[in-house]
N, C-alpha and C positions, 0 to 999 in steps of 0.2 A: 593144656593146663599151663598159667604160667610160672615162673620160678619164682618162688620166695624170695627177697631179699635182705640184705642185712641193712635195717636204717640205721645210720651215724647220728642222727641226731634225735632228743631225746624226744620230741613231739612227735615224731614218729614208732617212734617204739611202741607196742602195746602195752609191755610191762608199766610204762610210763603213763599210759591212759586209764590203766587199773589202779595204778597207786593212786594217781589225784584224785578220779572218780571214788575212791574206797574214801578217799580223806572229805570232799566235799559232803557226798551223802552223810558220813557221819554229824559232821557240822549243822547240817539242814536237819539231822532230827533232833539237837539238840534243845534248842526250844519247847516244841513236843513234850520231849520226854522230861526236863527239866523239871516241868509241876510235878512230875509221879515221882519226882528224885530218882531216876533212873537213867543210867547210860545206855548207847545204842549196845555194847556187847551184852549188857543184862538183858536190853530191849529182845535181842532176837533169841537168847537163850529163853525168856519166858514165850517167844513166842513158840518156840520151839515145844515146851511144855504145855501149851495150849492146843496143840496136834494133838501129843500124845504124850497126856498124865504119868507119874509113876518111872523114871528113867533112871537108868542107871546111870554115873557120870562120866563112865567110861564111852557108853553108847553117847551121852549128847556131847561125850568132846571128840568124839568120831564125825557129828553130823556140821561141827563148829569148825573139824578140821585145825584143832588146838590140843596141847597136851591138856593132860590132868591136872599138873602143876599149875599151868595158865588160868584153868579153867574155876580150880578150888577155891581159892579168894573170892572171883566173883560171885560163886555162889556162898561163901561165908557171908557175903553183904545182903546179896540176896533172904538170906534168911537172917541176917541180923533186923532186915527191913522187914520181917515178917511175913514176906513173901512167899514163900517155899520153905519144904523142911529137908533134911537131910536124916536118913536112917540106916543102919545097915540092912540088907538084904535078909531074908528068912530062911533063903535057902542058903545062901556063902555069906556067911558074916564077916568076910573080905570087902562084899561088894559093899560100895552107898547107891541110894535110889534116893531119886531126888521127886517132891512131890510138892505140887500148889497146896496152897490155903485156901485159904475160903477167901482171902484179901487179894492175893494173888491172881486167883478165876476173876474176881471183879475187875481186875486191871483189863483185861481183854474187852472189854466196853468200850475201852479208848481206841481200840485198835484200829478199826475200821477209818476213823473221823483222819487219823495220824497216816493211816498207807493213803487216803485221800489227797489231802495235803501234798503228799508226796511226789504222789502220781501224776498229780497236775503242775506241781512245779520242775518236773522233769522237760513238760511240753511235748511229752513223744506221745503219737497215739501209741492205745492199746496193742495194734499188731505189733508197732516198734517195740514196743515195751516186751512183747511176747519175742522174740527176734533176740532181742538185748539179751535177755534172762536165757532162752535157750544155747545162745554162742560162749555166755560166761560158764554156762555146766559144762558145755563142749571142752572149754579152757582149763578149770579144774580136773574134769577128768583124764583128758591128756595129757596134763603134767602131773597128775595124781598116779598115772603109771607109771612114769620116766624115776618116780623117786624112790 
């Protein structure tokens, strides 16, 4: 196997190829999402509610990998845009659960057309693309333990 080593310079670093990579993707869905008046952190918090309805906000700022705090606002927009509602829970009326509309489900029509888009101005195939996505969970979850 052979050793890791430490790059000195910043184009080599990883951290360095995640930061820019996290900043350009954002930028390329901006367009996209623009008409819906929606930013990419809404973008994937709704898409995340499109899995799976009815969330608590504690569970989707787990899956966001962001506090509460961070997470709150956005979804205050989110439903100021009619998009989703927020409630307390039935069984802990501590907890919120966060839940689509009926305007909200609609936006998931675009989805499809938008991760297109996307996918193809990446230029990676499919395996890469599948390769990419698997090594970035690898990444999160090893540092997801060190912390």
């Amino acid at each position: 196997m052979t050793p890791i080593t430490s790059p000195t310079h910043a184009n080599d670093m990883f951290c360095y190829g995640i930061y820019t990579a996290s900043h350009v993707v954002n930028r390329a869905y901006t367009p996209h999402l623009a008409p819906l008046g929606l930013t990419y952190p809404q973008y994937i918090t709704l898409t995340l509610l499109w899995e799976r309805d009815c969330q608590k906000v504690t569970d989707l700022a787990g899956q966001l990998r962001m506090g509460t705090n961070t997470l709150t606002p956005l979804l205050k927009r989110l439903e100021g845009q009619g998009y989703i509602t927020r409630n307390r829970g039935k069984k802990d009326g501590r907890e919120i659960v966060v839940a689509l509309t009926e305007i909200g489900r609609e936006l998931q029509k675009n989805a499809p057309a938008i991760t297109a888009c996307m996918i193809e101005g990446t230029g990676l195939t499919q395996s890469e693309l599948d390769k990419l996505q698997h090594l970035l969970l690898r990444v999160c979850s090893g540092l997801s333990d060190e912390a």
